[in-house]
PDBQT receptor file of N, H, CA, C and O in Angstrom, charges set to zero:
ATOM      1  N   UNK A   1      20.956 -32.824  25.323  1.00  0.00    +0.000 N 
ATOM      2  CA  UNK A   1      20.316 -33.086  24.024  1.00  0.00    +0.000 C 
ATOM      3  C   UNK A   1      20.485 -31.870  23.106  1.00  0.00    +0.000 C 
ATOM      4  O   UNK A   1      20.566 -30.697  23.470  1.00  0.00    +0.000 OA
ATOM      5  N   UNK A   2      20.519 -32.285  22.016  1.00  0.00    +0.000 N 
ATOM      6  H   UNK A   2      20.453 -33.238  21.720  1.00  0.00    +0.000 HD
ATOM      7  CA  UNK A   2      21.055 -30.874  20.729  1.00  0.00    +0.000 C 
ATOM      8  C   UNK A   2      19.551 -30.501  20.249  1.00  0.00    +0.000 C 
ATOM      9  O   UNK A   2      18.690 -31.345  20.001  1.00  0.00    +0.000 OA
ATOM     10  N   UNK A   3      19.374 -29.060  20.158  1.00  0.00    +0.000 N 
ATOM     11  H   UNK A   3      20.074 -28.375  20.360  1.00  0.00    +0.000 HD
ATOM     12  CA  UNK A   3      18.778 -28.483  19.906  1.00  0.00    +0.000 C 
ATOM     13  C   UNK A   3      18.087 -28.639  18.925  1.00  0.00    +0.000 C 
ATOM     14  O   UNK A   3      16.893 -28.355  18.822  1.00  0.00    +0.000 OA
ATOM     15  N   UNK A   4      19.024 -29.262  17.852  1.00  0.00    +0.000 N 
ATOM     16  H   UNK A   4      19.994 -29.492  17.936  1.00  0.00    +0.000 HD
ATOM     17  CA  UNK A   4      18.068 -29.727  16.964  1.00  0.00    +0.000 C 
ATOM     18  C   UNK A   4      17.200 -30.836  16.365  1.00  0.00    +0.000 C 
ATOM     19  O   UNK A   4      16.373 -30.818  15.453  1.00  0.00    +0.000 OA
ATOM     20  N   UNK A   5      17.763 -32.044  17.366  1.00  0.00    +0.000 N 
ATOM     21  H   UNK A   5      18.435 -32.058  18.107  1.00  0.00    +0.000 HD
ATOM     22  CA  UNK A   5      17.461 -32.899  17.381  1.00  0.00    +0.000 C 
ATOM     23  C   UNK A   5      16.024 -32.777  18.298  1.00  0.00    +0.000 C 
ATOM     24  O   UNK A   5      15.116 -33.605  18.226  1.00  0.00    +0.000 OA
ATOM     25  N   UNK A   6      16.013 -31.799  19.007  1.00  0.00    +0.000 N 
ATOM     26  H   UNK A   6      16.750 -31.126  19.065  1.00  0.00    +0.000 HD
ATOM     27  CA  UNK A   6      14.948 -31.746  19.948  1.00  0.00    +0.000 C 
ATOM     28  C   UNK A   6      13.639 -31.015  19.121  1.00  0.00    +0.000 C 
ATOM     29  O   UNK A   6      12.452 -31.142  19.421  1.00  0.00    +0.000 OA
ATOM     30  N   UNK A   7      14.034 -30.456  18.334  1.00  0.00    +0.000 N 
ATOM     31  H   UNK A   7      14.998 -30.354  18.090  1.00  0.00    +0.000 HD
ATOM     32  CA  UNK A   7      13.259 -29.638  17.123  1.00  0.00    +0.000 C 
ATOM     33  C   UNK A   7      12.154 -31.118  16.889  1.00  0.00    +0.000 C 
ATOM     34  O   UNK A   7      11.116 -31.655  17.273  1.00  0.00    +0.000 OA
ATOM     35  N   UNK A   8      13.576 -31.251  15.748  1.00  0.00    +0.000 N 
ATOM     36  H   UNK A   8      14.420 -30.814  15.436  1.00  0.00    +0.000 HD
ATOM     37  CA  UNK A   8      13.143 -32.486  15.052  1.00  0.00    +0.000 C 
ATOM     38  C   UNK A   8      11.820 -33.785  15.779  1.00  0.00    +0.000 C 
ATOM     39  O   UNK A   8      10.911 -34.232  15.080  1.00  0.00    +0.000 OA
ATOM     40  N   UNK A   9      12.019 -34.151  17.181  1.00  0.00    +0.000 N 
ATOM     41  H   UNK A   9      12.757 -33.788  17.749  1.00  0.00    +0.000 HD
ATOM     42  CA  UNK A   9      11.426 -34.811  17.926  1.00  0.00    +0.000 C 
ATOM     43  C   UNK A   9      10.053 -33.938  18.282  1.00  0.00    +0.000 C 
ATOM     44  O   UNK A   9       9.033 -34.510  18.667  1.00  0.00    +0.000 OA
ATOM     45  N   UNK A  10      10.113 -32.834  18.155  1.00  0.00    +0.000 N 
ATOM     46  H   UNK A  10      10.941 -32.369  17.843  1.00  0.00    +0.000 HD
ATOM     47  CA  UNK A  10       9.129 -32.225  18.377  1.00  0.00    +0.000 C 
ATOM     48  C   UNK A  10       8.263 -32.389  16.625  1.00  0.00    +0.000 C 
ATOM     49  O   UNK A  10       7.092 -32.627  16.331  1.00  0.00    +0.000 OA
ATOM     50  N   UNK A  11       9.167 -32.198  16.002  1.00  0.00    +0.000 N 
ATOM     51  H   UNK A  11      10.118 -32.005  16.241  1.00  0.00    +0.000 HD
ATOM     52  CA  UNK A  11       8.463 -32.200  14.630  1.00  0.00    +0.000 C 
ATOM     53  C   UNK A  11       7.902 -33.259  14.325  1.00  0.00    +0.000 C 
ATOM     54  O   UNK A  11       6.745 -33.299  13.907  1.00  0.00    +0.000 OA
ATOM     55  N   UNK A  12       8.811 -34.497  14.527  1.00  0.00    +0.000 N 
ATOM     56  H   UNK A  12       9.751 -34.464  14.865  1.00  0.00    +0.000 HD
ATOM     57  CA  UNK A  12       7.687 -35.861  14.570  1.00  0.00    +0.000 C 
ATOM     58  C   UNK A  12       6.671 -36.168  15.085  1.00  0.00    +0.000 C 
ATOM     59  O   UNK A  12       5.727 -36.791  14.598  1.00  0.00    +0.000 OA
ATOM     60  N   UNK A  13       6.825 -35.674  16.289  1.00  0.00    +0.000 N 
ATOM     61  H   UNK A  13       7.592 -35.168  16.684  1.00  0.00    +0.000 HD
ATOM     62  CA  UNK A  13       5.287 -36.173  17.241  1.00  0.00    +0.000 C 
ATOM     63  C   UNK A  13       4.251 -35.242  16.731  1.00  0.00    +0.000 C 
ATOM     64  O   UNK A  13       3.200 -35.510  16.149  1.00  0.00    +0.000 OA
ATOM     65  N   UNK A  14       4.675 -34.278  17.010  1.00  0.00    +0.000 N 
ATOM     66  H   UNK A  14       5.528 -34.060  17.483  1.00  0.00    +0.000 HD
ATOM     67  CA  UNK A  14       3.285 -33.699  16.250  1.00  0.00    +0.000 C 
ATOM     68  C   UNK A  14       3.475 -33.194  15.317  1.00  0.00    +0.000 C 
ATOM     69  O   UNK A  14       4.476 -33.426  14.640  1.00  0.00    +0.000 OA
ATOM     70  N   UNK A  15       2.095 -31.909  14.830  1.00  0.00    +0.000 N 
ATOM     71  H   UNK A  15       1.281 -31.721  15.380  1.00  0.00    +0.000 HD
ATOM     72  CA  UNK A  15       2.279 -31.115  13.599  1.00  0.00    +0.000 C 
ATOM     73  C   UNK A  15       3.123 -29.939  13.782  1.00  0.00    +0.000 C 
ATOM     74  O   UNK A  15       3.627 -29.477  14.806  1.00  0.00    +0.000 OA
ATOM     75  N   UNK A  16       3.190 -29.364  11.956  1.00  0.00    +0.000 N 
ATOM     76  H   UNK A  16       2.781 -29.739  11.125  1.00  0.00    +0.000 HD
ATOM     77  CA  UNK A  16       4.693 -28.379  12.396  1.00  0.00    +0.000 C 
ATOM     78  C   UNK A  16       4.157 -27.297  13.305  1.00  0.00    +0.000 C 
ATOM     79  O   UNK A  16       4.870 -26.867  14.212  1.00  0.00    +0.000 OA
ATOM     80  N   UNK A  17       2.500 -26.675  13.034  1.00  0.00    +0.000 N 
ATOM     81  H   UNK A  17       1.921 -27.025  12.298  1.00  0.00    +0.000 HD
ATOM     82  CA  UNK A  17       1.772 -25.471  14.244  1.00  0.00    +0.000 C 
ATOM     83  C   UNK A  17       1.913 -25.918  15.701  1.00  0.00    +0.000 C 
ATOM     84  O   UNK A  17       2.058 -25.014  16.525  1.00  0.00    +0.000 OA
ATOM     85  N   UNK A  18       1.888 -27.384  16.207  1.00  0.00    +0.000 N 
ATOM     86  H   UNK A  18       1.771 -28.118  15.538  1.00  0.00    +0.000 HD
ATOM     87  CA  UNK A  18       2.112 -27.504  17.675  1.00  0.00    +0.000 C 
ATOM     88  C   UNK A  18       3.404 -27.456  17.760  1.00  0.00    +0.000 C 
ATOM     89  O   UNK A  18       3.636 -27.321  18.962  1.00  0.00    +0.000 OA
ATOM     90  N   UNK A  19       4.687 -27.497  17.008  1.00  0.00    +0.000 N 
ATOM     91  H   UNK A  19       4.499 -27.606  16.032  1.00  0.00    +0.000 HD
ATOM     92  CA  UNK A  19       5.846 -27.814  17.340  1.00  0.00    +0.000 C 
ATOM     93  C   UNK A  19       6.285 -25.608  16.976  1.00  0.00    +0.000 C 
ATOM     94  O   UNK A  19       7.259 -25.054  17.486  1.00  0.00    +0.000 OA
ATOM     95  N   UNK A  20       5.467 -25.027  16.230  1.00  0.00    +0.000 N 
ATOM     96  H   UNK A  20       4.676 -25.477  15.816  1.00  0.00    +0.000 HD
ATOM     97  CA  UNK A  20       5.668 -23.454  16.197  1.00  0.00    +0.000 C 
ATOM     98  C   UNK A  20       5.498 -23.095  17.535  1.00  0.00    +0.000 C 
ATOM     99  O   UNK A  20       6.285 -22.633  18.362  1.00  0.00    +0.000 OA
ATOM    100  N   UNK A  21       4.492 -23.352  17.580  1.00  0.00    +0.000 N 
ATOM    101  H   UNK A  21       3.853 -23.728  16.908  1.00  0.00    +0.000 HD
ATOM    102  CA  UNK A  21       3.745 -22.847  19.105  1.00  0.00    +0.000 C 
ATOM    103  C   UNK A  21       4.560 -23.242  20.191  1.00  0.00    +0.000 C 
ATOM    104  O   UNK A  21       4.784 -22.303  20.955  1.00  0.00    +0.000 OA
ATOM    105  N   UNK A  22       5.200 -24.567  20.595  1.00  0.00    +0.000 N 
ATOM    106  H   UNK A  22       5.018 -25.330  19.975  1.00  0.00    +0.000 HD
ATOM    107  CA  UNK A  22       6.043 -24.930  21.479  1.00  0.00    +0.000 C 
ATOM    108  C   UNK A  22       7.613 -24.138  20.914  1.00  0.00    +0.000 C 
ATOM    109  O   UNK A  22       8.614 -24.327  21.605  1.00  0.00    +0.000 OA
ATOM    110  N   UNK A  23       7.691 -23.475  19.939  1.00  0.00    +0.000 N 
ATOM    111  H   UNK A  23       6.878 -23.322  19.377  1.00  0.00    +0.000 HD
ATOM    112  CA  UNK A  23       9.121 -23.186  19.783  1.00  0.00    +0.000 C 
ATOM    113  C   UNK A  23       9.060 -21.380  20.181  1.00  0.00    +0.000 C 
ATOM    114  O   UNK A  23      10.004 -20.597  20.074  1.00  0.00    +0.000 OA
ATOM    115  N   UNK A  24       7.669 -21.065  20.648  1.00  0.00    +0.000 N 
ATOM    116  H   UNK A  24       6.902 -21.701  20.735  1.00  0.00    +0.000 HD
ATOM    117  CA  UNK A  24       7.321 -19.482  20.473  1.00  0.00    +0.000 C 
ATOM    118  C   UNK A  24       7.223 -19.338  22.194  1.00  0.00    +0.000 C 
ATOM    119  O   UNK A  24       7.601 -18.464  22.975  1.00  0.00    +0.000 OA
ATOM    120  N   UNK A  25       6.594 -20.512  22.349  1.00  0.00    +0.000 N 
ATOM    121  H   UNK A  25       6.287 -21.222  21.715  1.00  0.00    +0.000 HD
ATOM    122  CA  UNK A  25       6.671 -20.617  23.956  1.00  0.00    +0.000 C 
ATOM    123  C   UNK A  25       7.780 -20.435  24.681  1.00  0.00    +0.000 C 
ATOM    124  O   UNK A  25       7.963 -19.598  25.564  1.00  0.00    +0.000 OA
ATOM    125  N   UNK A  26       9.094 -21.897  23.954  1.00  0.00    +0.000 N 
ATOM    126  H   UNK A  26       8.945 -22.577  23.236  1.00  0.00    +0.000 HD
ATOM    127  CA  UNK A  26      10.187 -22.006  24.586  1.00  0.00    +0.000 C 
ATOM    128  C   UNK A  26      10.514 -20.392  24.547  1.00  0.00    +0.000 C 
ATOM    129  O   UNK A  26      10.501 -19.700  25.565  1.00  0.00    +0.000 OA
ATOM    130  N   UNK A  27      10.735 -20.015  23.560  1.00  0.00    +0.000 N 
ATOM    131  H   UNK A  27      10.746 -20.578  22.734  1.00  0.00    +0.000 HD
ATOM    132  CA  UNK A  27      11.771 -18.710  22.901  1.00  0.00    +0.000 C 
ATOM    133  C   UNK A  27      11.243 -17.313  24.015  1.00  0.00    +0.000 C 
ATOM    134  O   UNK A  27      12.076 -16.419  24.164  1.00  0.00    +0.000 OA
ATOM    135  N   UNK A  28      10.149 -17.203  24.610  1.00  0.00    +0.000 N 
ATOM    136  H   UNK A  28       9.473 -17.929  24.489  1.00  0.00    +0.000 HD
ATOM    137  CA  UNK A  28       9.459 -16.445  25.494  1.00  0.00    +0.000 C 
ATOM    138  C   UNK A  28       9.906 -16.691  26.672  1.00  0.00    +0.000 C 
ATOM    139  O   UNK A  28      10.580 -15.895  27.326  1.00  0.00    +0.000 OA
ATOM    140  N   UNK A  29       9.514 -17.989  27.094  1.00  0.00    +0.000 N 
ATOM    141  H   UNK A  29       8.966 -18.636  26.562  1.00  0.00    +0.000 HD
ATOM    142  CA  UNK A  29      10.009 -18.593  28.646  1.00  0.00    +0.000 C 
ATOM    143  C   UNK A  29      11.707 -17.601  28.627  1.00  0.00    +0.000 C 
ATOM    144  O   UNK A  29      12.133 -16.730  29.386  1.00  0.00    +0.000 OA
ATOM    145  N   UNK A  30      12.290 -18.244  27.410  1.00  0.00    +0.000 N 
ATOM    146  H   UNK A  30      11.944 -18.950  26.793  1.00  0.00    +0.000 HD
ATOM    147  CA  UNK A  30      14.053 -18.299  27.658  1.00  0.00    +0.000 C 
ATOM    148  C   UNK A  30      13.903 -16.281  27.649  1.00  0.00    +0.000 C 
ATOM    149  O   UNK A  30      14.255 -15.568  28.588  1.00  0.00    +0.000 OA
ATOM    150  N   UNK A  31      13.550 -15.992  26.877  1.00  0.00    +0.000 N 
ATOM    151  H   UNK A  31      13.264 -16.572  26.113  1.00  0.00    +0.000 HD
ATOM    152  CA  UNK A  31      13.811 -14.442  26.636  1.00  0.00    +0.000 C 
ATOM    153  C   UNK A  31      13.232 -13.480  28.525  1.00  0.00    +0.000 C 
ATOM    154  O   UNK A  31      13.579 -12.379  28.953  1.00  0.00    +0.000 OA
ATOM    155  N   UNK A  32      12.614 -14.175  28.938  1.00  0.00    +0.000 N 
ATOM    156  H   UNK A  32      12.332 -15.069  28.591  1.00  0.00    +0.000 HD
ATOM    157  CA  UNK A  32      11.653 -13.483  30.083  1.00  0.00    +0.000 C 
ATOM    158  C   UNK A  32      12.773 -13.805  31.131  1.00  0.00    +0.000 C 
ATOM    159  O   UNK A  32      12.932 -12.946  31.998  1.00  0.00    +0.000 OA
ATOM    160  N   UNK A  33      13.940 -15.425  31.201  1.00  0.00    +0.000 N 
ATOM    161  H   UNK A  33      13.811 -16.123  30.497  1.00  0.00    +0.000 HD
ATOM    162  CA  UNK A  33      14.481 -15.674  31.957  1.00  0.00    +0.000 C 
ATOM    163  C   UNK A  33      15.886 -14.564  31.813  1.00  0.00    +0.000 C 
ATOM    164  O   UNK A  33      16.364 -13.849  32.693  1.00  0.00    +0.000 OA
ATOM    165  N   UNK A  34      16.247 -14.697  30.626  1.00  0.00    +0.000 N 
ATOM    166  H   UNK A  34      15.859 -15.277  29.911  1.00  0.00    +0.000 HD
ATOM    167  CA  UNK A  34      17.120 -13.662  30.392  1.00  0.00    +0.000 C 
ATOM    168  C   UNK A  34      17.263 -12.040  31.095  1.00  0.00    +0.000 C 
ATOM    169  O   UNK A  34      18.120 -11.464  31.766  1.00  0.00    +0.000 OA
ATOM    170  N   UNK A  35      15.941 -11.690  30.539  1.00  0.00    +0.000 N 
ATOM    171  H   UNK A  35      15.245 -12.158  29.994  1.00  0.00    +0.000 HD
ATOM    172  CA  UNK A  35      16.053 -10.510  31.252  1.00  0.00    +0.000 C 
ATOM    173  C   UNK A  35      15.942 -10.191  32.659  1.00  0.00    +0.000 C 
ATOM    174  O   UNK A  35      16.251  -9.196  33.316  1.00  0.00    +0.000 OA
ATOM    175  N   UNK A  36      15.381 -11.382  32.959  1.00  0.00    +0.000 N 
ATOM    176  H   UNK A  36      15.130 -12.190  32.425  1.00  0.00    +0.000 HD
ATOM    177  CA  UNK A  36      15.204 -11.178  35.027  1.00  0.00    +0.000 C 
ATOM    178  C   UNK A  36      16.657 -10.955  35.303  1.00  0.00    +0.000 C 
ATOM    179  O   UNK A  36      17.035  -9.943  35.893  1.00  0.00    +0.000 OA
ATOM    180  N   UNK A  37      17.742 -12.181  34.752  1.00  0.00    +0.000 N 
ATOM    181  H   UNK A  37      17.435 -13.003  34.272  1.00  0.00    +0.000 HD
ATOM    182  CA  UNK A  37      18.882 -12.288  35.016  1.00  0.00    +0.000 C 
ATOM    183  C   UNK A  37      19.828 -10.872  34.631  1.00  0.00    +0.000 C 
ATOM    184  O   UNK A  37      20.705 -10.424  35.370  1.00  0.00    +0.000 OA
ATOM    185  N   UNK A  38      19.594 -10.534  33.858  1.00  0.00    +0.000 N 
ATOM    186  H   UNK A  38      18.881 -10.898  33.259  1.00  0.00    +0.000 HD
ATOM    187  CA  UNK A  38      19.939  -9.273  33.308  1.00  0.00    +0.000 C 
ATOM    188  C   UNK A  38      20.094  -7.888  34.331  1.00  0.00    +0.000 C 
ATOM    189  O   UNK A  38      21.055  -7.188  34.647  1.00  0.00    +0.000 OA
ATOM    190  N   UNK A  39      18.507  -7.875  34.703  1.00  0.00    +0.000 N 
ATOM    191  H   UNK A  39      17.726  -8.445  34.446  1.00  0.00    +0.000 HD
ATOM    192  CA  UNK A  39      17.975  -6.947  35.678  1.00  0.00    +0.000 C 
ATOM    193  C   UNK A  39      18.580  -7.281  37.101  1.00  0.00    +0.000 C 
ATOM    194  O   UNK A  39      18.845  -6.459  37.978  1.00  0.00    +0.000 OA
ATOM    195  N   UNK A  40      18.722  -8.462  37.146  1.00  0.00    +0.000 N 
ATOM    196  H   UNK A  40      18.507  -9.130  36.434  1.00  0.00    +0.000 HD
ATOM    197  CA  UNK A  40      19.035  -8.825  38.297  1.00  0.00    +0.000 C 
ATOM    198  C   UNK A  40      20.455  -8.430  38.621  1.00  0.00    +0.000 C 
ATOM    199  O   UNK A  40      20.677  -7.691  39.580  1.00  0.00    +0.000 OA
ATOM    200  N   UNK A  41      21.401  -8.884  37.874  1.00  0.00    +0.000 N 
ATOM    201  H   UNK A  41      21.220  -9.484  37.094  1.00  0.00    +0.000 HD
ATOM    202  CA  UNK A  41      22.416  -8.443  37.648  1.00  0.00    +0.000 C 
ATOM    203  C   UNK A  41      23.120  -7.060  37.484  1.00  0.00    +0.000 C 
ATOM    204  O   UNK A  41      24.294  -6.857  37.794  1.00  0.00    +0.000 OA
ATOM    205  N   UNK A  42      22.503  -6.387  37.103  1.00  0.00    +0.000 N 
ATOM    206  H   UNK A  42      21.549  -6.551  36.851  1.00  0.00    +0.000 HD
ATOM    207  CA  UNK A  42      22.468  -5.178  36.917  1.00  0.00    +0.000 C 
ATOM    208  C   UNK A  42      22.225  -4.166  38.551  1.00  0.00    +0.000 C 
ATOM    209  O   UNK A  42      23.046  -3.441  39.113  1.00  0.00    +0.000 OA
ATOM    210  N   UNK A  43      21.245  -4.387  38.823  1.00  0.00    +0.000 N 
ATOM    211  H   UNK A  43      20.578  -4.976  38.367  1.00  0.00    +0.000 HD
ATOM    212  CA  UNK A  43      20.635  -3.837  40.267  1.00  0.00    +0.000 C 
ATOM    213  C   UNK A  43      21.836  -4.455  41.232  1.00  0.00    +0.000 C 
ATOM    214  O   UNK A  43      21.809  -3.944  42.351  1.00  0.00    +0.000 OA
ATOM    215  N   UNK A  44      22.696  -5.266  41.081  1.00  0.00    +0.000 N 
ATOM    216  H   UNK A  44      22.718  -5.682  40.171  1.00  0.00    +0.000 HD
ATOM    217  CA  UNK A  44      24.004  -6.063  42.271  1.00  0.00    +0.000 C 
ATOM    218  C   UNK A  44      25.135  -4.720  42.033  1.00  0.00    +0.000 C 
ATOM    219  O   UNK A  44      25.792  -4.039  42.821  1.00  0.00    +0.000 OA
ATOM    220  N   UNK A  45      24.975  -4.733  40.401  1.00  0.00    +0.000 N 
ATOM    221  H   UNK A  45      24.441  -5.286  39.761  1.00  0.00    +0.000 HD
ATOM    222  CA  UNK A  45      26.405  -4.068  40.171  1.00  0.00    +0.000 C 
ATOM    223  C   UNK A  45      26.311  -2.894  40.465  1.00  0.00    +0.000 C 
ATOM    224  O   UNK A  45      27.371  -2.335  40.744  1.00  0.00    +0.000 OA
ATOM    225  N   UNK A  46      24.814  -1.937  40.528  1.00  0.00    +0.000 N 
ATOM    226  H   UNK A  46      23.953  -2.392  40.302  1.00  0.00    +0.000 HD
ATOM    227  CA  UNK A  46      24.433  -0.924  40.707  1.00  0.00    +0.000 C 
ATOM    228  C   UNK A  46      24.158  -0.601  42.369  1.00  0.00    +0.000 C 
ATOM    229  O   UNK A  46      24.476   0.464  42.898  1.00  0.00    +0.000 OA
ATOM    230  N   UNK A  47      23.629  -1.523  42.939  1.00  0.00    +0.000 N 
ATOM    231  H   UNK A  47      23.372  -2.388  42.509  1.00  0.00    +0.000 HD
ATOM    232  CA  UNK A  47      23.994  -1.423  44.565  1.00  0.00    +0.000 C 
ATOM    233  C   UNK A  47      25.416  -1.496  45.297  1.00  0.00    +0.000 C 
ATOM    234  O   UNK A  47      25.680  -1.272  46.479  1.00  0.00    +0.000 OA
ATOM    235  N   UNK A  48      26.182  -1.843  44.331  1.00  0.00    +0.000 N 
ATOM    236  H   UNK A  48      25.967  -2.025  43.372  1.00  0.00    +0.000 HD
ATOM    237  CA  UNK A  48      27.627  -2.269  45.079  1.00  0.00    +0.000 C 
ATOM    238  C   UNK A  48      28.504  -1.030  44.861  1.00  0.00    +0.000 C 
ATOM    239  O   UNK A  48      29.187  -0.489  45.731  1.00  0.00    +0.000 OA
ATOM    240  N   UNK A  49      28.363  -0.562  43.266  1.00  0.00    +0.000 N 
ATOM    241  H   UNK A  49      27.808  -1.001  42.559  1.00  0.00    +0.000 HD
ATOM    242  CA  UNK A  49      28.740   0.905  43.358  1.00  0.00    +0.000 C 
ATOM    243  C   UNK A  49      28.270   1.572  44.246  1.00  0.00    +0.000 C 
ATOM    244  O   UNK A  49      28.884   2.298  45.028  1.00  0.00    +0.000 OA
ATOM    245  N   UNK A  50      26.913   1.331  44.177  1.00  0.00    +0.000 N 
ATOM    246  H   UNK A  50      26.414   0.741  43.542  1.00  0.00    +0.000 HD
ATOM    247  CA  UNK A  50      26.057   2.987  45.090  1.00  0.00    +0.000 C 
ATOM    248  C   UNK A  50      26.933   2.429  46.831  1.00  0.00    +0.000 C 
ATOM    249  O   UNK A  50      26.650   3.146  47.791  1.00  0.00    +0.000 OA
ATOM    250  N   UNK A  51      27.750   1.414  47.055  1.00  0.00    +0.000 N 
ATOM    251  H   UNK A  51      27.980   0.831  46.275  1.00  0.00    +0.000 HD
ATOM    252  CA  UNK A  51      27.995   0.971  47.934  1.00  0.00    +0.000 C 
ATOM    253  C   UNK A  51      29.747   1.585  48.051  1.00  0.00    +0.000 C 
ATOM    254  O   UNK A  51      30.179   1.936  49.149  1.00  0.00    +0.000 OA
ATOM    255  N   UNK A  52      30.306   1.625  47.249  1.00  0.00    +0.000 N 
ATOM    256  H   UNK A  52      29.955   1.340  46.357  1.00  0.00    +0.000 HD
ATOM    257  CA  UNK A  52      31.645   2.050  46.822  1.00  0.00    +0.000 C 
ATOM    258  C   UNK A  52      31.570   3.197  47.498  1.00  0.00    +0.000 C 
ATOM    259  O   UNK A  52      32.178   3.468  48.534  1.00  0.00    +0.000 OA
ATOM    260  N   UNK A  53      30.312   4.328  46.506  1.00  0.00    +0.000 N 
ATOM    261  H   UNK A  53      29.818   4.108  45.665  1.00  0.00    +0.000 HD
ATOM    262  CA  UNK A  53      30.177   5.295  46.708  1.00  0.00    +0.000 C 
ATOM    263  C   UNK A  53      30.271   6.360  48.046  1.00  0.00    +0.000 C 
ATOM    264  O   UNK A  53      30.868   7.408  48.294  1.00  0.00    +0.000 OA
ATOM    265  N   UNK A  54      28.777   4.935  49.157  1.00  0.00    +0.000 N 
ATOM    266  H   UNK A  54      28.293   4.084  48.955  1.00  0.00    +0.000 HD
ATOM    267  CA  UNK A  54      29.307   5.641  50.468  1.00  0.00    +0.000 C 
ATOM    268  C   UNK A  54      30.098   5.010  50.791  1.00  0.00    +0.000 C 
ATOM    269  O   UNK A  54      30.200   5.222  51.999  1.00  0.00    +0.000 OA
ATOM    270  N   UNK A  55      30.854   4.250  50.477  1.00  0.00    +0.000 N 
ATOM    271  H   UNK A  55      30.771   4.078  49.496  1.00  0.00    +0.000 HD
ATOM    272  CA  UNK A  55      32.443   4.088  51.635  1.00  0.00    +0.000 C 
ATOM    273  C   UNK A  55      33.446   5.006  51.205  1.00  0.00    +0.000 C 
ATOM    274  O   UNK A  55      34.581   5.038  51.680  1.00  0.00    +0.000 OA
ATOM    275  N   UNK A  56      32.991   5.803  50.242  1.00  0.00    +0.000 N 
ATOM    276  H   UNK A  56      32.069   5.777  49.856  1.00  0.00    +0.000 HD
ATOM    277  CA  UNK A  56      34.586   6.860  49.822  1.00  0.00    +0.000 C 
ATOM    278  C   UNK A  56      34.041   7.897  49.924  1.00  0.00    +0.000 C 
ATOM    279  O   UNK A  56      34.630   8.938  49.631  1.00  0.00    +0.000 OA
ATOM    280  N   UNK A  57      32.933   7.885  50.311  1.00  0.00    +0.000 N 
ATOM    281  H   UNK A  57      32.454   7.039  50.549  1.00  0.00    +0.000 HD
ATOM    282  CA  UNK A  57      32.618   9.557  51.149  1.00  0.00    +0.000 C 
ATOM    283  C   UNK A  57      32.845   9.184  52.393  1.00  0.00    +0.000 C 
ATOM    284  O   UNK A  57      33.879   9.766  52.721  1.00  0.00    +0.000 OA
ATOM    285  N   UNK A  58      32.541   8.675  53.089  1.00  0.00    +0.000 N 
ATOM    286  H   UNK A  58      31.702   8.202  52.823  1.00  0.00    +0.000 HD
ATOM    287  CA  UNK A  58      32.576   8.531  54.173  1.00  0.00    +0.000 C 
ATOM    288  C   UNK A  58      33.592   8.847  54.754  1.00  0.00    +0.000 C 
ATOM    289  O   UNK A  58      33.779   9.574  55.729  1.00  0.00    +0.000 OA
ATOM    290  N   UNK A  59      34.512   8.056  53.879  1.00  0.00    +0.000 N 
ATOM    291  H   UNK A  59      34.359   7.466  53.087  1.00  0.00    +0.000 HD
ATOM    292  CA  UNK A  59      36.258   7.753  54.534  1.00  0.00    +0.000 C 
ATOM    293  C   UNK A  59      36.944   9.333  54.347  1.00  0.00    +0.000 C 
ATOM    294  O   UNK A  59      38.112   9.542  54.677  1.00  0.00    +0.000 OA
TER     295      UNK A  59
């Protein structure tokens, strides 16, 4: 479903403050998921170096 059409459906059913509030919510949820993924991502690429690291001392 397009984004804005989903707006819009939100804008019909209710008023434009419940459809703010659901667009402040979404925009939080998505921003909080982002950064886990971010962090998450980050800490792989950063363990795998620190992983590089001891295999070329080692060797």
């Amino acid at each position: 479903m397009h984004r804005g059409a989903l707006l819009e459906l939100l804008l019909r059913r209710r008023s434009w403050k419940n459809a703010v509030v659901d667009f402040i919510a979404f925009g939080t949820v998505f921003g909080v998921a982002i950064v886990v993924v971010g962090v998450t991502l980050l800490g792989q690429s950063m363990a795998g170096m620190a992983l590089v690291e001891v295999a070329i001392c080692r060797s």
